[in-house]
C-alpha positions in Angstrom: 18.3 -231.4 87.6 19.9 -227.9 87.1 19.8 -226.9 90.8 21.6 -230.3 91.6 23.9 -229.9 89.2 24.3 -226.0 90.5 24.6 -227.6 93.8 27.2 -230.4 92.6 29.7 -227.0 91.2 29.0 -225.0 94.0 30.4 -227.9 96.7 33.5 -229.0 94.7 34.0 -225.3 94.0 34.2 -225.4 98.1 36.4 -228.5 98.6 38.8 -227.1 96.1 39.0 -223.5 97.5 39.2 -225.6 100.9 42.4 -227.5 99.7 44.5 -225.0 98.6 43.5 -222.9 101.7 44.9 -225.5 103.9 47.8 -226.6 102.3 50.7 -226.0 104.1 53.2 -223.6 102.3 56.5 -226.1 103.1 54.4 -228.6 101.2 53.3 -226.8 98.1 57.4 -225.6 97.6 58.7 -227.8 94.5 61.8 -229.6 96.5 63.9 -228.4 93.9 63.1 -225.1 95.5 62.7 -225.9 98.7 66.5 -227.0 98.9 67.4 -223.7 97.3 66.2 -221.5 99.8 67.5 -223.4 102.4 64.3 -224.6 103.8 65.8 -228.1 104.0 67.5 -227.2 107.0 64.9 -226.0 109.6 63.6 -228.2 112.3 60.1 -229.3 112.0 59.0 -226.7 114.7 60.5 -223.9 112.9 58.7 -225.2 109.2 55.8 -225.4 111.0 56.4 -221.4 112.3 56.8 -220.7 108.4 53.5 -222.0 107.5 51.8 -220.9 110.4 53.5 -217.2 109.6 52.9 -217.6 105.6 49.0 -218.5 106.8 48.9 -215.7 108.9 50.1 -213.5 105.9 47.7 -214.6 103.3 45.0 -213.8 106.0 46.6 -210.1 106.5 47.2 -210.6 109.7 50.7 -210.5 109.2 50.4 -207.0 107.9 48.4 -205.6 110.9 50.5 -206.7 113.2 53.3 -205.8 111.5 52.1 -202.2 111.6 51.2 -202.1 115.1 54.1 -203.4 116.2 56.0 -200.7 113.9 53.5 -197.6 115.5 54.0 -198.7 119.0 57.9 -198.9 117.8 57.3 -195.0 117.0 55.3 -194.3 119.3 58.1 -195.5 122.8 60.8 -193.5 120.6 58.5 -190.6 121.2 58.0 -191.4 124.4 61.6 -191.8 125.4 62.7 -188.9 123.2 60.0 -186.3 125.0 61.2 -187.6 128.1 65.0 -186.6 127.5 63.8 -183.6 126.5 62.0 -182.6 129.5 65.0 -184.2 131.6 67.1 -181.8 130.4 65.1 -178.8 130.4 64.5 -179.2 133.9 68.0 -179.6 134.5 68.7 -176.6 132.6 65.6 -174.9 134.9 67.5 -175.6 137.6 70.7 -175.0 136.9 69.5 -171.2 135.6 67.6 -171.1 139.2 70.6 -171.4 141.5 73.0 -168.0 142.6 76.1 -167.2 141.6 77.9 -169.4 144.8 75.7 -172.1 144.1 77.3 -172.0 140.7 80.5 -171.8 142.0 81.0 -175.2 143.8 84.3 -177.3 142.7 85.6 -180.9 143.2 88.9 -180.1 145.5 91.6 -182.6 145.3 93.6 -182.7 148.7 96.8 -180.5 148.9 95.2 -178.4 146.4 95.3 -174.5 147.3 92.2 -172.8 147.4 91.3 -169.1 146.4 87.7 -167.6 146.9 87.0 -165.2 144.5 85.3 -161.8 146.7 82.0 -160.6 145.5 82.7 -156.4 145.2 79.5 -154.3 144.8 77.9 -151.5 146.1 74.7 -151.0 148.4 72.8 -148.3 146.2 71.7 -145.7 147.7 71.5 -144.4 151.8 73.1 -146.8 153.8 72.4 -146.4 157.7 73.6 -149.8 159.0 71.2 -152.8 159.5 69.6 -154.7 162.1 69.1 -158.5 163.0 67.3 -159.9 159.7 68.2 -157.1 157.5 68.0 -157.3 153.6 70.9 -155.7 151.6 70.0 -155.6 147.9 73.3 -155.0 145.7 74.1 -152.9 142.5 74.8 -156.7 141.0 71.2 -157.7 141.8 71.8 -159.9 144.5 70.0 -160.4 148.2 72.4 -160.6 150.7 70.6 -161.2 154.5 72.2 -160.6 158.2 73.1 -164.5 159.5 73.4 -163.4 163.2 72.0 -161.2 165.7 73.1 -157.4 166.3 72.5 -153.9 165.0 75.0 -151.6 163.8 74.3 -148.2 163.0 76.2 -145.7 160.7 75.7 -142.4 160.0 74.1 -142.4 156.7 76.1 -143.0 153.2 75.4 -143.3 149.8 76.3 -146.6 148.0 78.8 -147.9 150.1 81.2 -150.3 149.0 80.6 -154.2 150.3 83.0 -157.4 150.1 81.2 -161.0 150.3 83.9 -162.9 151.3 83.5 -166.8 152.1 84.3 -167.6 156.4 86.5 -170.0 157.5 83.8 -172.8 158.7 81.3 -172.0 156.2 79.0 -168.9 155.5 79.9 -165.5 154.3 81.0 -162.2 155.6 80.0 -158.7 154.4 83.0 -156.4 154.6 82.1 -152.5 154.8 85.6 -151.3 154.0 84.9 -147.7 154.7 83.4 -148.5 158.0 85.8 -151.0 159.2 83.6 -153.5 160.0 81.5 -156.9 158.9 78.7 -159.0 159.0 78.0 -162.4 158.9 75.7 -163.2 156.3 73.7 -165.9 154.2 72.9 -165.3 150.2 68.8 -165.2 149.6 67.6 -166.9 146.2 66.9 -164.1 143.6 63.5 -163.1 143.3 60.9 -164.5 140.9 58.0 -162.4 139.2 
């Protein structure tokens, strides 16, 4: 007799627990309440979303998806921010890797005048002219390379004065003031170690 009455507890103790656990929350509101926080004026779909959502809560699911959905949240705003980041230090990258001309360029508005600034340096050391792909390295640190074809040979001079100078249909010319003549030529990018 006591295991069927141990029995007899342990169902109802079942079909209670059962019960509350599948009562709806809309329905166990007192309608007093229920009014009060405005719950009077959902459709039934959207109750039905609050019970399914108040369920889900009591469970803890709520909770974990609440989190995850918070992380991943965190976790894109990373994302995005390492992104910019990397944008812009590339753009920096590059804008550090380009030569003083490249530097230079400007947005012209018709009829506006336009002045070239002249580049004035000096070739360091003996200067003897140069030949058809010749390299001039300036006292400003920058690579200057014959365009077109030709020698021209000097007798030698010790850092000689240059102009770069931009040409009329593009390009640039190296004045040698001293010797009364030029080169066409192109700018080479600087150098890395």
């Amino acid at each position: 007799m006591g295991r069927y009455l141990l029995a007899v507890w342990v169902l109802l103790a079942l079909a209670v627990s059962g019960i509350a656990e599948g009562e709806k929350f809309t329905q166990s509101v007192k309608p007093e309440d229920f009014k009060a926080a405005g719950l009077d004026r959902l459709s039934s779909a959207e109750l039905s979303r609050l019970d399914a959502l108040v369920s889900a809560y009591k469970k803890g699911v709520v909770d974990d998806a609440k989190r995850l959905a918070e992380e991943a949240q965190a976790a894109k705003r990373v994302a995005e921010a390492d992104a910019k980041a990397a944008k812009a230090q590339a753009a920096e990258s590059k804008k550090e890797s380009q030569g003083f001309l490249a530097k230079a360029k400007v947005l012209l508005v018709p009829g506006t005048k336009i002045e070239y600034a002249v580049i004035k340096s000096t070739i360091p050391g003996k200067f003897n002219g140069w030949g058809s792909h010749s390299i001039f390295v300036l006292a400003n640190g920058q690579r200057w390379q014959v365009a077109n074809g030709g020698e021209y040979f000097t007798p030698s001079e010790e850092n000689i004065q240059v102009e770069i100078v931009p040409s009329a249909l593009g390009g640039y010319w190296m004045n040698f003031p001293t010797l009364d003549t030029q080169v066409r030529v192109k700018l080479l990018p600087e150098k890395t170690q």
